[in-house]
mmCIF file of the N, C-alpha and C atoms, coordinates in Angstrom:
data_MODEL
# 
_entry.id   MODEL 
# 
loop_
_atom_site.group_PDB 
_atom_site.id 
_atom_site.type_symbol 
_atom_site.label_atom_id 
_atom_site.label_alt_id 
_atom_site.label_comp_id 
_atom_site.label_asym_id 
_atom_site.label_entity_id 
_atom_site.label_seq_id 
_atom_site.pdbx_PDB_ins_code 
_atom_site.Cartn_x 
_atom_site.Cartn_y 
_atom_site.Cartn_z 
_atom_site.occupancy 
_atom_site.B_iso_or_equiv 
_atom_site.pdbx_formal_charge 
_atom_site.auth_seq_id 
_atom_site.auth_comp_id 
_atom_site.auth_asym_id 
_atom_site.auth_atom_id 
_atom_site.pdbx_PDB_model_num 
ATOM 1   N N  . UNK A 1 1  ? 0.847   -1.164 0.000   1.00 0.00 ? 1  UNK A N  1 
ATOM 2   C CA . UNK A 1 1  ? 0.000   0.000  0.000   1.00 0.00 ? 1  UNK A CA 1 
ATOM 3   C C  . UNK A 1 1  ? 0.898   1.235  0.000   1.00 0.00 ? 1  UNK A C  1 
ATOM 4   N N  . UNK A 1 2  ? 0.601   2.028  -0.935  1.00 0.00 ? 2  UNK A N  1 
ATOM 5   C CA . UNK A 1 2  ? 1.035   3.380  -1.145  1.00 0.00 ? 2  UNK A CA 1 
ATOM 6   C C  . UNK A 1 2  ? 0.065   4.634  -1.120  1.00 0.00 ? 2  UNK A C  1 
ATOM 7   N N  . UNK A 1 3  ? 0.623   5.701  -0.235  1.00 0.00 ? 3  UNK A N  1 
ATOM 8   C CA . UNK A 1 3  ? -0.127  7.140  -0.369  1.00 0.00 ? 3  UNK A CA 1 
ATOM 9   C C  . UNK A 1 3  ? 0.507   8.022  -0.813  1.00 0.00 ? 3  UNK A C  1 
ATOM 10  N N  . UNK A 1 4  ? -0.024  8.201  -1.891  1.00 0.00 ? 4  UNK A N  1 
ATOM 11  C CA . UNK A 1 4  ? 0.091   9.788  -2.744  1.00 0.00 ? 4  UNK A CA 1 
ATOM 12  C C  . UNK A 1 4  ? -0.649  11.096 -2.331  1.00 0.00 ? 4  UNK A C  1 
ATOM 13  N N  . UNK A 1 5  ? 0.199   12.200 -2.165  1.00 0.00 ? 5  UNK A N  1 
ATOM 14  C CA . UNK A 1 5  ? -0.186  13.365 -1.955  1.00 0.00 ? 5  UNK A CA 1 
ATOM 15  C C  . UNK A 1 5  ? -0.306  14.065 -3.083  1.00 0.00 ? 5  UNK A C  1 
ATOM 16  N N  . UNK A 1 6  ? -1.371  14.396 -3.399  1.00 0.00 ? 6  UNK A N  1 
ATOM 17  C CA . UNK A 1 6  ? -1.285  14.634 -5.394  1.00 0.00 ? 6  UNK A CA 1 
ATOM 18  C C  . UNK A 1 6  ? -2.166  16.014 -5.293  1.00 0.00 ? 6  UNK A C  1 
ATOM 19  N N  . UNK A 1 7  ? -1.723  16.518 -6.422  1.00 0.00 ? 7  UNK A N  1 
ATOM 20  C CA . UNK A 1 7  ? -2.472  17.876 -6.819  1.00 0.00 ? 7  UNK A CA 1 
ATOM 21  C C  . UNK A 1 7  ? -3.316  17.752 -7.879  1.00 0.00 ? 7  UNK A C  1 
ATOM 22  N N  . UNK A 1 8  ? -3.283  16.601 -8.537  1.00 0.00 ? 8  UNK A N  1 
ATOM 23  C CA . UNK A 1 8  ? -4.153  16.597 -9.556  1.00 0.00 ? 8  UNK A CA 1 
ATOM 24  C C  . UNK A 1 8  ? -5.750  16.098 -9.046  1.00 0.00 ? 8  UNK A C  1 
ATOM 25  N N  . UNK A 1 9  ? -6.797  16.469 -9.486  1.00 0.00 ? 9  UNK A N  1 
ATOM 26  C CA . UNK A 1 9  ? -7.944  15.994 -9.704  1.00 0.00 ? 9  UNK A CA 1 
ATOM 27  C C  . UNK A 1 9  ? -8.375  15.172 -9.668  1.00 0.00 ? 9  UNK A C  1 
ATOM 28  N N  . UNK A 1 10 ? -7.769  14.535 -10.693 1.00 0.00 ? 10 UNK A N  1 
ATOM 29  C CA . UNK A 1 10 ? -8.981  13.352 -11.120 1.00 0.00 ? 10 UNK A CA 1 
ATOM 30  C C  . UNK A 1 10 ? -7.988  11.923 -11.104 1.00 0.00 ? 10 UNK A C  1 
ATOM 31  N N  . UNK A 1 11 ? -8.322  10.974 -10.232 1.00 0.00 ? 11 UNK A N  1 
ATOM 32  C CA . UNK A 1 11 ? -7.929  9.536  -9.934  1.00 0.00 ? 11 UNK A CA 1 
ATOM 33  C C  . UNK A 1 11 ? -8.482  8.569  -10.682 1.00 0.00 ? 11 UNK A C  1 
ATOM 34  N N  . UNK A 1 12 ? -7.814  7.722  -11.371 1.00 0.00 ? 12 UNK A N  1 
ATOM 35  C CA . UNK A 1 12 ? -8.344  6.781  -12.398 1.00 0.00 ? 12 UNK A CA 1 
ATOM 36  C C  . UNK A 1 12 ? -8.089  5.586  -11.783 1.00 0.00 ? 12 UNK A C  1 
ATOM 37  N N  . UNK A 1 13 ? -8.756  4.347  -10.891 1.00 0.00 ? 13 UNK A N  1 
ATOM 38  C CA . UNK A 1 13 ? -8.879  3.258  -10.889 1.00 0.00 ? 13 UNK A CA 1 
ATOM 39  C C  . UNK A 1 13 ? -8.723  2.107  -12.265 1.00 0.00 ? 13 UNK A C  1 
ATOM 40  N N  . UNK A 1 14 ? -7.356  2.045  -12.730 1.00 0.00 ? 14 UNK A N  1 
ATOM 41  C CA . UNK A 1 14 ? -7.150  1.099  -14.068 1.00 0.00 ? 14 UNK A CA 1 
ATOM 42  C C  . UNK A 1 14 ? -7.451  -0.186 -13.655 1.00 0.00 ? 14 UNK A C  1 
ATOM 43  N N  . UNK A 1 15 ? -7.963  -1.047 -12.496 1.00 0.00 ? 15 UNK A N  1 
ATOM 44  C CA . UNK A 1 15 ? -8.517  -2.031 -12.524 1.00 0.00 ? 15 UNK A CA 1 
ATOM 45  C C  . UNK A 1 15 ? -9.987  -2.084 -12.877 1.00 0.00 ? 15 UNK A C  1 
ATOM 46  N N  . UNK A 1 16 ? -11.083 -1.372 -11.960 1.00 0.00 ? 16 UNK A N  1 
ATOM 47  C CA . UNK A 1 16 ? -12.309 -0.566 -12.574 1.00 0.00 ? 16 UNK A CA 1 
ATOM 48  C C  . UNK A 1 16 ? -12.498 0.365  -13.400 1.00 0.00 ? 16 UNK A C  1 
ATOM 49  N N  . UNK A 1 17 ? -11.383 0.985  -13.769 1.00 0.00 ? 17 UNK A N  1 
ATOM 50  C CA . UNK A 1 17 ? -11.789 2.223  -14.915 1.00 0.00 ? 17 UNK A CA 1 
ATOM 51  C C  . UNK A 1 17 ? -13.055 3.215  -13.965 1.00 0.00 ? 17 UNK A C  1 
ATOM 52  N N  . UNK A 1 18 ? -12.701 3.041  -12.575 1.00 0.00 ? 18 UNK A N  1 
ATOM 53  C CA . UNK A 1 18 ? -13.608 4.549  -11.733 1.00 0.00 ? 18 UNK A CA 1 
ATOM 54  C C  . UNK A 1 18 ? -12.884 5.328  -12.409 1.00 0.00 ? 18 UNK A C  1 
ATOM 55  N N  . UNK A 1 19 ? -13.720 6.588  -12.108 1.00 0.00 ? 19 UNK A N  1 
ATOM 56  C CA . UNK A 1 19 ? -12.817 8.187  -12.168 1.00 0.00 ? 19 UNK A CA 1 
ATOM 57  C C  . UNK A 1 19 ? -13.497 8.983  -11.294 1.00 0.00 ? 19 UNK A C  1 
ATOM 58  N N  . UNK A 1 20 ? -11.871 9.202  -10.408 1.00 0.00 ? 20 UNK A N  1 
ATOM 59  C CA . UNK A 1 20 ? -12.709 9.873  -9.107  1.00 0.00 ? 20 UNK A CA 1 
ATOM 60  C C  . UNK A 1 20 ? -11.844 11.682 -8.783  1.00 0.00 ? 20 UNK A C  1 
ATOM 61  N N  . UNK A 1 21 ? -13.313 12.127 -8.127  1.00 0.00 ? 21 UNK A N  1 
ATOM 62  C CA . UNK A 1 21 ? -12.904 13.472 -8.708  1.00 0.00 ? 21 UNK A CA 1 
ATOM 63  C C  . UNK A 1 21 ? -11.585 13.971 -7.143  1.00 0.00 ? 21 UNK A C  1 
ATOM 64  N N  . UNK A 1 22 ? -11.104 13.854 -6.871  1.00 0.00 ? 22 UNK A N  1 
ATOM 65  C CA . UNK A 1 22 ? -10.586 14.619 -5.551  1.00 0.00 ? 22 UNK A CA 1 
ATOM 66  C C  . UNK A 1 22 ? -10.963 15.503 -4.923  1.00 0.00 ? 22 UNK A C  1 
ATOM 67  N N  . UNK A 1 23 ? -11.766 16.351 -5.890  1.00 0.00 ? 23 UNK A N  1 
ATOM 68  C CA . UNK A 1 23 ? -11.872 17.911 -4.983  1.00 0.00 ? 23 UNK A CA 1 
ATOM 69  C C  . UNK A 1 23 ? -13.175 17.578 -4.422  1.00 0.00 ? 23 UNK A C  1 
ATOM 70  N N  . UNK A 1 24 ? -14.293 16.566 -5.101  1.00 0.00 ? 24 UNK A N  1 
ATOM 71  C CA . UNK A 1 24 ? -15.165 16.254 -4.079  1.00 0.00 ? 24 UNK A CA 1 
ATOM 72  C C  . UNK A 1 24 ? -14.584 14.875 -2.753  1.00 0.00 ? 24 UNK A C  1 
ATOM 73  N N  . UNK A 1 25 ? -14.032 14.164 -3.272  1.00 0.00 ? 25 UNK A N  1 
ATOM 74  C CA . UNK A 1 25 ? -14.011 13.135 -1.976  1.00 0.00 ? 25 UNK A CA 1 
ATOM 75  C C  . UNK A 1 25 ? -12.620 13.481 -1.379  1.00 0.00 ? 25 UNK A C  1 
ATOM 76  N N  . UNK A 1 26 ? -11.910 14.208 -1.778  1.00 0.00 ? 26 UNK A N  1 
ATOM 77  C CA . UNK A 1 26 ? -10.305 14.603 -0.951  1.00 0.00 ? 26 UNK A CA 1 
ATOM 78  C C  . UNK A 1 26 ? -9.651  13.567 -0.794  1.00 0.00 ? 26 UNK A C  1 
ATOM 79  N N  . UNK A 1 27 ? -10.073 12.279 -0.843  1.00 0.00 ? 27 UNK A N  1 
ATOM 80  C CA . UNK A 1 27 ? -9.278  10.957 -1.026  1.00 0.00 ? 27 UNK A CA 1 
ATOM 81  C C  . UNK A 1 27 ? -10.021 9.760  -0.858  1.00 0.00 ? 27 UNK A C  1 
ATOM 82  N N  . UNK A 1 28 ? -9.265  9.258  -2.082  1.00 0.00 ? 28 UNK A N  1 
ATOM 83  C CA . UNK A 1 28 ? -9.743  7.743  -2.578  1.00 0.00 ? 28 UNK A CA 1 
ATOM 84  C C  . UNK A 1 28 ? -8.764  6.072  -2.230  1.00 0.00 ? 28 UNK A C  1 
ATOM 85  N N  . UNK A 1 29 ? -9.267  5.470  -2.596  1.00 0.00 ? 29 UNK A N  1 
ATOM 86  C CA . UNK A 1 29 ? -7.968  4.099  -2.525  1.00 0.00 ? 29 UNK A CA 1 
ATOM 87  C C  . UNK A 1 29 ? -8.347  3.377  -3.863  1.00 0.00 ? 29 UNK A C  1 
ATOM 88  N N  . UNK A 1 30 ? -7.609  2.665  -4.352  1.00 0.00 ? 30 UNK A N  1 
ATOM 89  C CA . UNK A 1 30 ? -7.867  2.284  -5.866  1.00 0.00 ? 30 UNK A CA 1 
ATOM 90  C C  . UNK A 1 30 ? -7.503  0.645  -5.445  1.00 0.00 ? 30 UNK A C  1 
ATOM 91  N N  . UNK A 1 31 ? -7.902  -0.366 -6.081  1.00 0.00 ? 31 UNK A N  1 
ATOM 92  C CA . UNK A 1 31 ? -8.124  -1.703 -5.752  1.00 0.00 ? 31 UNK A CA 1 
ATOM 93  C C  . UNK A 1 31 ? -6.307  -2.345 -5.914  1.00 0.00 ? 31 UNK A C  1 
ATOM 94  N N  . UNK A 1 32 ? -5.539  -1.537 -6.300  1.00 0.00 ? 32 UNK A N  1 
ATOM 95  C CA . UNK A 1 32 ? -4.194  -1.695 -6.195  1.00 0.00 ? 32 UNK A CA 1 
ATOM 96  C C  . UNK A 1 32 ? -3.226  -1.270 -5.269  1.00 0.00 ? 32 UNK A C  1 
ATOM 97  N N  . UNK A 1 33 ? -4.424  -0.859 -4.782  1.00 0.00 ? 33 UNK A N  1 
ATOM 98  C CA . UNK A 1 33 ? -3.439  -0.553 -2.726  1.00 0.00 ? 33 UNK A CA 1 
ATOM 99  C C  . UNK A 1 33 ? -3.056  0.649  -2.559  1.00 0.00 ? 33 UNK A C  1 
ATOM 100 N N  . UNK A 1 34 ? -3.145  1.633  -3.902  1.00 0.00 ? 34 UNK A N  1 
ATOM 101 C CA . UNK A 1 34 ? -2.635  2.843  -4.033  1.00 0.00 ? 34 UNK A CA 1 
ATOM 102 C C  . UNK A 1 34 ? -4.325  4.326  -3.159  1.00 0.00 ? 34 UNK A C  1 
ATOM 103 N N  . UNK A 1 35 ? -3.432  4.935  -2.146  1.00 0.00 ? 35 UNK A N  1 
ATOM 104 C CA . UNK A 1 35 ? -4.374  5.799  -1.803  1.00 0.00 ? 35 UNK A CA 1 
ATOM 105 C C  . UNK A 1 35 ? -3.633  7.249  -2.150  1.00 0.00 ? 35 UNK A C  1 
ATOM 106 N N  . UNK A 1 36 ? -4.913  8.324  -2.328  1.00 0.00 ? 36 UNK A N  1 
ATOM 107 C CA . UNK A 1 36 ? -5.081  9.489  -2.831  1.00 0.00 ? 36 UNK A CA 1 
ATOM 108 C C  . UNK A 1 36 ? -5.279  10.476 -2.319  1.00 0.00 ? 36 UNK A C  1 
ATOM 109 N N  . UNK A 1 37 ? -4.581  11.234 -1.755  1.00 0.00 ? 37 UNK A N  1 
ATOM 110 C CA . UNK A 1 37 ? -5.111  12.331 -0.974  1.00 0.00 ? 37 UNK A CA 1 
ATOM 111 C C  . UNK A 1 37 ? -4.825  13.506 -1.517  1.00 0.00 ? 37 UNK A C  1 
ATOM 112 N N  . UNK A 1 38 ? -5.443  14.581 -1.254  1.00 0.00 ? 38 UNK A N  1 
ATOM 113 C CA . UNK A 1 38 ? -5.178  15.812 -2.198  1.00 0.00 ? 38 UNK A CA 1 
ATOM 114 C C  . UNK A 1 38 ? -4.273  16.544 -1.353  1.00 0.00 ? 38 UNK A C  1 
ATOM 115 N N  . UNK A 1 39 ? -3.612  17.404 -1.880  1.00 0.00 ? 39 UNK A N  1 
ATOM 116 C CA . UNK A 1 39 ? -2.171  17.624 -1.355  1.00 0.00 ? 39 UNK A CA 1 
ATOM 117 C C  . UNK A 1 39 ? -2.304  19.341 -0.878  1.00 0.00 ? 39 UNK A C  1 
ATOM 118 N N  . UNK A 1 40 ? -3.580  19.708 -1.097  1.00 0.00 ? 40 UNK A N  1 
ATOM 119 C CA . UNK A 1 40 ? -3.898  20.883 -0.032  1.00 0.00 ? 40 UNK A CA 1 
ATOM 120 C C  . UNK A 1 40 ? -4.093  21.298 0.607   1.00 0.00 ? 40 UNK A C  1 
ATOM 121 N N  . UNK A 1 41 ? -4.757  20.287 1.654   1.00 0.00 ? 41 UNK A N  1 
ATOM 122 C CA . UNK A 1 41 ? -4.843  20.115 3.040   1.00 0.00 ? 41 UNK A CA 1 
ATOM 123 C C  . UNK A 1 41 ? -4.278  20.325 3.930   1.00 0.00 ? 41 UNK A C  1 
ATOM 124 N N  . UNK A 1 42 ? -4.791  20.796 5.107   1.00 0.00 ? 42 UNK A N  1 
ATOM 125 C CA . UNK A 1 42 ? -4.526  20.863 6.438   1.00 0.00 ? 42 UNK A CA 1 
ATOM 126 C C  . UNK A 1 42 ? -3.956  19.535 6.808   1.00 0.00 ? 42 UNK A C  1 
ATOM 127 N N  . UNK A 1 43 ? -2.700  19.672 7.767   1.00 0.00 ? 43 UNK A N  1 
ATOM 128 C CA . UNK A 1 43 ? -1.882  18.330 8.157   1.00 0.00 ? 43 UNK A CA 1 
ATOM 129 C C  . UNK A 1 43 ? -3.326  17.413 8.997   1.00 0.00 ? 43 UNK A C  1 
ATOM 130 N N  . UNK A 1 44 ? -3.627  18.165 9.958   1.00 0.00 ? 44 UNK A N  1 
ATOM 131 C CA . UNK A 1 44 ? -4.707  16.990 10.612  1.00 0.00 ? 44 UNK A CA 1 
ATOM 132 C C  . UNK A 1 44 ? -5.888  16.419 9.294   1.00 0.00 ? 44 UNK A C  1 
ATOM 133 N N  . UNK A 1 45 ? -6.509  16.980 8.730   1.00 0.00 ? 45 UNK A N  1 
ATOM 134 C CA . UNK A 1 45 ? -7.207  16.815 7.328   1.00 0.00 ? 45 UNK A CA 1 
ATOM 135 C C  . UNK A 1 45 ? -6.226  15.553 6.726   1.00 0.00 ? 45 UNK A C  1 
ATOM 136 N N  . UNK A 1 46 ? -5.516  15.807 6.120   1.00 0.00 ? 46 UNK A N  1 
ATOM 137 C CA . UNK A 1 46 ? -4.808  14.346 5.972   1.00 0.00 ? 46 UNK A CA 1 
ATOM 138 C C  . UNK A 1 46 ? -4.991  13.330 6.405   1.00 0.00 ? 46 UNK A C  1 
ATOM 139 N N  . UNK A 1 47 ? -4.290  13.335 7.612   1.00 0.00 ? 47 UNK A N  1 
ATOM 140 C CA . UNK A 1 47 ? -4.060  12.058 8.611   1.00 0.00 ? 47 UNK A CA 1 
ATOM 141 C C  . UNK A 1 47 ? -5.248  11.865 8.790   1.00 0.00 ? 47 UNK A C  1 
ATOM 142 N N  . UNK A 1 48 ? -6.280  11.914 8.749   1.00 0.00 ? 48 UNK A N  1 
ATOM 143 C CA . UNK A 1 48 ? -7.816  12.027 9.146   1.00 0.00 ? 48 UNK A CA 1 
ATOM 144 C C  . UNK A 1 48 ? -8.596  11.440 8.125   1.00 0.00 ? 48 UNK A C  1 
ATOM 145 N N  . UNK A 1 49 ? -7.980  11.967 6.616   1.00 0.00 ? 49 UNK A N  1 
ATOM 146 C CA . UNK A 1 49 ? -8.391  11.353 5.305   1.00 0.00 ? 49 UNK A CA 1 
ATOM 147 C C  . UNK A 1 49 ? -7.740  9.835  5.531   1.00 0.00 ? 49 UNK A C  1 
ATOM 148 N N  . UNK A 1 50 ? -6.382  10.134 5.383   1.00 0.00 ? 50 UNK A N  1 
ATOM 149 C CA . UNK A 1 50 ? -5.666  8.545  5.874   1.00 0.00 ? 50 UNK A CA 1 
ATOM 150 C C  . UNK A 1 50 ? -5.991  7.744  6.788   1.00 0.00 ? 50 UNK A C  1 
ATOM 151 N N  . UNK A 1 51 ? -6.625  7.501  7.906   1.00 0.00 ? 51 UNK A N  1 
ATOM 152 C CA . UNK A 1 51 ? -6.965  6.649  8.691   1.00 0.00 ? 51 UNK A CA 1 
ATOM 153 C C  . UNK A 1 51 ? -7.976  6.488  7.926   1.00 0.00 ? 51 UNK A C  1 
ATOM 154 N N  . UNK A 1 52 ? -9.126  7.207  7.631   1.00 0.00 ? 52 UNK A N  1 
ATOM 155 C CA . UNK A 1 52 ? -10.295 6.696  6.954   1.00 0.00 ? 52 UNK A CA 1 
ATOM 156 C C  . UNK A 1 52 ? -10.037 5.783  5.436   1.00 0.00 ? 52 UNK A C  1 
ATOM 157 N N  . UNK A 1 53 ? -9.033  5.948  5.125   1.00 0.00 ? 53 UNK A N  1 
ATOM 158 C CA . UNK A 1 53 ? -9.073  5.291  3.340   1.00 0.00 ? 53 UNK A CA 1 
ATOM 159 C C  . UNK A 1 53 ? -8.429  4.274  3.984   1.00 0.00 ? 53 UNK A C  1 
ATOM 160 N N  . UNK A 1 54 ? -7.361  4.181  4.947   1.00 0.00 ? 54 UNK A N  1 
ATOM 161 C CA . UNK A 1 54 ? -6.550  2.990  4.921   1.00 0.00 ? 54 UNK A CA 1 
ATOM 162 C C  . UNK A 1 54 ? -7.482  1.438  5.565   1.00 0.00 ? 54 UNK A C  1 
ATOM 163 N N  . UNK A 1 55 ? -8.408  2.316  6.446   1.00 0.00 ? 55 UNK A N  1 
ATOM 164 C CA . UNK A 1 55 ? -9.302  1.188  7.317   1.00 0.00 ? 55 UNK A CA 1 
ATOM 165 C C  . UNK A 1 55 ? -10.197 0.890  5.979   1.00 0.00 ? 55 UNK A C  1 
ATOM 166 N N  . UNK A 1 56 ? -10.867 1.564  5.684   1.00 0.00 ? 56 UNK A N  1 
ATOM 167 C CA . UNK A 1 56 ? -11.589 1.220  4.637   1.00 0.00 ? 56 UNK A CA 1 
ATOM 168 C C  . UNK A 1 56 ? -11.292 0.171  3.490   1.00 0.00 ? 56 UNK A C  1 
ATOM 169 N N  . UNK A 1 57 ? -9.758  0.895  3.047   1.00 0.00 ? 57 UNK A N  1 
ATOM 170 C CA . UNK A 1 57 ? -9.391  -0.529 1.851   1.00 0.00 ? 57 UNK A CA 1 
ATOM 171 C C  . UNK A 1 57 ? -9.183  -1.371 2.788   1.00 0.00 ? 57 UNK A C  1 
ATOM 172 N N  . UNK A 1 58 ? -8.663  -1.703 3.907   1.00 0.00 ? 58 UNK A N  1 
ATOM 173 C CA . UNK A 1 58 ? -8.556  -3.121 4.682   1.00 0.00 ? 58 UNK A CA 1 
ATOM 174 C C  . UNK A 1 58 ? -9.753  -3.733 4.863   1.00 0.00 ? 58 UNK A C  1 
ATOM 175 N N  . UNK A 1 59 ? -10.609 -3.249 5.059   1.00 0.00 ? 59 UNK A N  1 
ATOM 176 C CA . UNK A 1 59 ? -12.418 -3.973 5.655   1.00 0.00 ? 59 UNK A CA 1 
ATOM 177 C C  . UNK A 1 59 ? -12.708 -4.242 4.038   1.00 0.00 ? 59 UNK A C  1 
ATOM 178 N N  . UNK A 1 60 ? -12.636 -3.381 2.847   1.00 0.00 ? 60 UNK A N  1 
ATOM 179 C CA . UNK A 1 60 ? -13.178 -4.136 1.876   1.00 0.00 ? 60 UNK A CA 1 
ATOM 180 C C  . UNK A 1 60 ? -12.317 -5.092 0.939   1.00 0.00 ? 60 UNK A C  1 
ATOM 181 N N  . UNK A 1 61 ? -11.298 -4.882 0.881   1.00 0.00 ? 61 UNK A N  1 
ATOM 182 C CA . UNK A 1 61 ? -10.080 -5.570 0.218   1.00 0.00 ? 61 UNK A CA 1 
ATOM 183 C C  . UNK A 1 61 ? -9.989  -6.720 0.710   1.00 0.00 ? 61 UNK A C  1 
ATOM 184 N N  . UNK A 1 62 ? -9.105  -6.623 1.946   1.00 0.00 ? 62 UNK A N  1 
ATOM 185 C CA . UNK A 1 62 ? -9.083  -7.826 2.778   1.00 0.00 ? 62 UNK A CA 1 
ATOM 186 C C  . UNK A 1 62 ? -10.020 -8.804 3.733   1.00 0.00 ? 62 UNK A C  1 
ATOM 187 N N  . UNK A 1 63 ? -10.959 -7.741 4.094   1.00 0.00 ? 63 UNK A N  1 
ATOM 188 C CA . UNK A 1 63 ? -12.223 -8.957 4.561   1.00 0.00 ? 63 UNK A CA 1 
ATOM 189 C C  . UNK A 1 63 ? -13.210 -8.836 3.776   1.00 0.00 ? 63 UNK A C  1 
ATOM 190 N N  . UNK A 1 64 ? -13.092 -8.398 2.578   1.00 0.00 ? 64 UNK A N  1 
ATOM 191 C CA . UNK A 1 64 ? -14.826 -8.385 1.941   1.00 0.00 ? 64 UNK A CA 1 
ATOM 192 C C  . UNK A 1 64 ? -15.803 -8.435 2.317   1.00 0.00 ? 64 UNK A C  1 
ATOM 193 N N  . UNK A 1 65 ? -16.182 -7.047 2.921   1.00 0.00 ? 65 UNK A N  1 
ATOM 194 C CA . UNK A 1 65 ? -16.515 -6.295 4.031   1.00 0.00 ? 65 UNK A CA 1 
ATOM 195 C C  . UNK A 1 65 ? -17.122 -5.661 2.803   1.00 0.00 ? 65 UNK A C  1 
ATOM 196 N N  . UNK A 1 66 ? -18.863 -5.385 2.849   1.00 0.00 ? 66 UNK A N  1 
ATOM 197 C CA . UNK A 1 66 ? -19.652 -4.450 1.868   1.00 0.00 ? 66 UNK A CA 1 
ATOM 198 C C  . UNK A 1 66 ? -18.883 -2.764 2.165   1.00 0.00 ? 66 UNK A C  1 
ATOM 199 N N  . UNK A 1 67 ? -18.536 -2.254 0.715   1.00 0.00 ? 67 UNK A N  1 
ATOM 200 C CA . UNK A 1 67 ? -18.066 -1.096 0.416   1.00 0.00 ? 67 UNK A CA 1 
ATOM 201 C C  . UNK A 1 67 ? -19.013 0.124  1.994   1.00 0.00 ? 67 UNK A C  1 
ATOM 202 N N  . UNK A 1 68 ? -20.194 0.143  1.485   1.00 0.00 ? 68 UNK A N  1 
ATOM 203 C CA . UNK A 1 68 ? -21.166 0.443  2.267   1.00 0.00 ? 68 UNK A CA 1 
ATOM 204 C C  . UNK A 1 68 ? -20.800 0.620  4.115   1.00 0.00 ? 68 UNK A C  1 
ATOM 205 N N  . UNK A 1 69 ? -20.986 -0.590 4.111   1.00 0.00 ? 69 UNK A N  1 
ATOM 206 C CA . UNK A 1 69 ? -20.830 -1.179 5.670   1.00 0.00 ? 69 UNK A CA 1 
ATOM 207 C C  . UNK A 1 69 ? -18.875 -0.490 6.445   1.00 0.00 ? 69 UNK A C  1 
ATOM 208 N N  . UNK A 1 70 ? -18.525 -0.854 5.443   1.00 0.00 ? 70 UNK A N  1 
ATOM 209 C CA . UNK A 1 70 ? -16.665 0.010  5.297   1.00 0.00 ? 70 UNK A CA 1 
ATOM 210 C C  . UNK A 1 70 ? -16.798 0.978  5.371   1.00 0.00 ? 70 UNK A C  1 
ATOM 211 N N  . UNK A 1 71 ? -17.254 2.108  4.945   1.00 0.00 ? 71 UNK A N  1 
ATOM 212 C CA . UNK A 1 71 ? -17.650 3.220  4.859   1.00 0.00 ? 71 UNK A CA 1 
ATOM 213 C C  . UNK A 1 71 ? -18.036 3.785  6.399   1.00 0.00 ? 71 UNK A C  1 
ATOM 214 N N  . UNK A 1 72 ? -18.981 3.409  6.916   1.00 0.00 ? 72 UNK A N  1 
ATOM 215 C CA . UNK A 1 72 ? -19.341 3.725  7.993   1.00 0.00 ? 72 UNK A CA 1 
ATOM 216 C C  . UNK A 1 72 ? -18.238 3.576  9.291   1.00 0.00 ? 72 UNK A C  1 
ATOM 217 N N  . UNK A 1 73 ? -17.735 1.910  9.400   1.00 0.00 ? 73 UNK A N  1 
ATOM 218 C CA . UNK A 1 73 ? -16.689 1.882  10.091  1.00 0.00 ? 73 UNK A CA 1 
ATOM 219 C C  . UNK A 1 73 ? -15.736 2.656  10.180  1.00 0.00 ? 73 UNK A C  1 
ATOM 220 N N  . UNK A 1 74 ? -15.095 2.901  8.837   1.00 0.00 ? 74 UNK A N  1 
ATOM 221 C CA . UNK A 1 74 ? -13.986 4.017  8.830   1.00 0.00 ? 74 UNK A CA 1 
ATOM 222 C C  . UNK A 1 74 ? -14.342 5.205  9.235   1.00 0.00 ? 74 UNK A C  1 
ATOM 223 N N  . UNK A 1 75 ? -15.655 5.520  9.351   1.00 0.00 ? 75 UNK A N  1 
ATOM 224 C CA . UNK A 1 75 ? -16.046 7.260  9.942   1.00 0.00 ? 75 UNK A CA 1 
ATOM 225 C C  . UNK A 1 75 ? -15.673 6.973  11.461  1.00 0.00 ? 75 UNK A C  1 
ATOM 226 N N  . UNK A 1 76 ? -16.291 5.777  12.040  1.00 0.00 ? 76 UNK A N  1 
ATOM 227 C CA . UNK A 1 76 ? -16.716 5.839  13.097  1.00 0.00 ? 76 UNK A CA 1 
ATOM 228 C C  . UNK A 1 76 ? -15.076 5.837  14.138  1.00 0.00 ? 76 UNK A C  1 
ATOM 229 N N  . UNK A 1 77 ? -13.999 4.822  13.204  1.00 0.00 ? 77 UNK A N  1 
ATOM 230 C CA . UNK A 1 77 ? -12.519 4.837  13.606  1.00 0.00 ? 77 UNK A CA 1 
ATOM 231 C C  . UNK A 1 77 ? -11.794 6.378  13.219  1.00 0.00 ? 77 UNK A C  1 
ATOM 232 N N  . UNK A 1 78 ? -12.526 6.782  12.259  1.00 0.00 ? 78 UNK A N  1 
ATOM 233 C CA . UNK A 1 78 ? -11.906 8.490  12.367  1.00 0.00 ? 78 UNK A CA 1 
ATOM 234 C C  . UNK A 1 78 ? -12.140 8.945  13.588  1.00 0.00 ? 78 UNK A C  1 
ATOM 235 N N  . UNK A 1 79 ? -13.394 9.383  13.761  1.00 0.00 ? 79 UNK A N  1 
ATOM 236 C CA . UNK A 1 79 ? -13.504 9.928  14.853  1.00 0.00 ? 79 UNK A CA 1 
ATOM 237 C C  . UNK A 1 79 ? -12.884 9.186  16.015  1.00 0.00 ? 79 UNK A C  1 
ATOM 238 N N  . UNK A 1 80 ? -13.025 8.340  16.345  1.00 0.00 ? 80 UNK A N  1 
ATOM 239 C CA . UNK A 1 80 ? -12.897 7.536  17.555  1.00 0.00 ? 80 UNK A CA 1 
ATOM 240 C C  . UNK A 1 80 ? -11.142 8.085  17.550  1.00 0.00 ? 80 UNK A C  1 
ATOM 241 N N  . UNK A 1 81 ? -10.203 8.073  16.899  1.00 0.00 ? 81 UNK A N  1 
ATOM 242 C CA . UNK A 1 81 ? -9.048  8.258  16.927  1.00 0.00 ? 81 UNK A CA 1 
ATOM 243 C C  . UNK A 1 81 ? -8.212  9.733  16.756  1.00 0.00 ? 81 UNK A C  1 
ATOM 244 N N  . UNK A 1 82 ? -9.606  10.566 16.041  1.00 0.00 ? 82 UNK A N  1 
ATOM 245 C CA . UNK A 1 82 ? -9.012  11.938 16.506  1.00 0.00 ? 82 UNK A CA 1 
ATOM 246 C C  . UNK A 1 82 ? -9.766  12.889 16.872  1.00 0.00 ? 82 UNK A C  1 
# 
C-alpha cells in the first residue's frame, strides 16, 4: 500500500476504470493498494483522510466487508481516533 499526496484531480482506478474526482471526496484508494489524498490540506485533514481510506481498503479488500458497511466503520474509527 502506497499514499500519494497529489495535486491533480482526477484519480483513475485502471482495474475498474472509476474516475474519481478529488476535490469532491479529498481521497480515494484504488483496488491496487494505491491511496489518494489531495495535497492541499490541512496536516490533521490528511491524517484524518488517511486513517479513513486505509481502514476502509482493509475492511473491503481484505475482509470483503460491503463497500457500504466500510464506509461507515472508517467514519466511526476516524472519529474515535481523533
Amino acid at each position: 500500500m502506497k499514499i500519494y499526496f497529489t495535486e491533480d484531480e482526477i484519480v483513475i482506478d485502471h482495474i475498474t476504470n472509476e474516475i474519481f474526482n478529488l476535490r469532491e471526496e479529498l481521497g480515494v484508494w484504488t483496488w491496487n493498494g494505491s491511496i489518494y489524498i489531495l495535497k492541499d490540506l490541512s496536516k490533521k485533514e490528511k491524517i484524518k483522510i488517511a486513517i479513513h481510506e486505509i481502514i476502509e481498503y482493509f475492511l473491503v479488500v481484505k475482509l470483503r466487508i460491503k463497500r457500504s458497511l466500510a464506509h461507515k466503520i472508517a467514519e466511526l474509527a476516524e472519529k474515535l481516533i481523533i
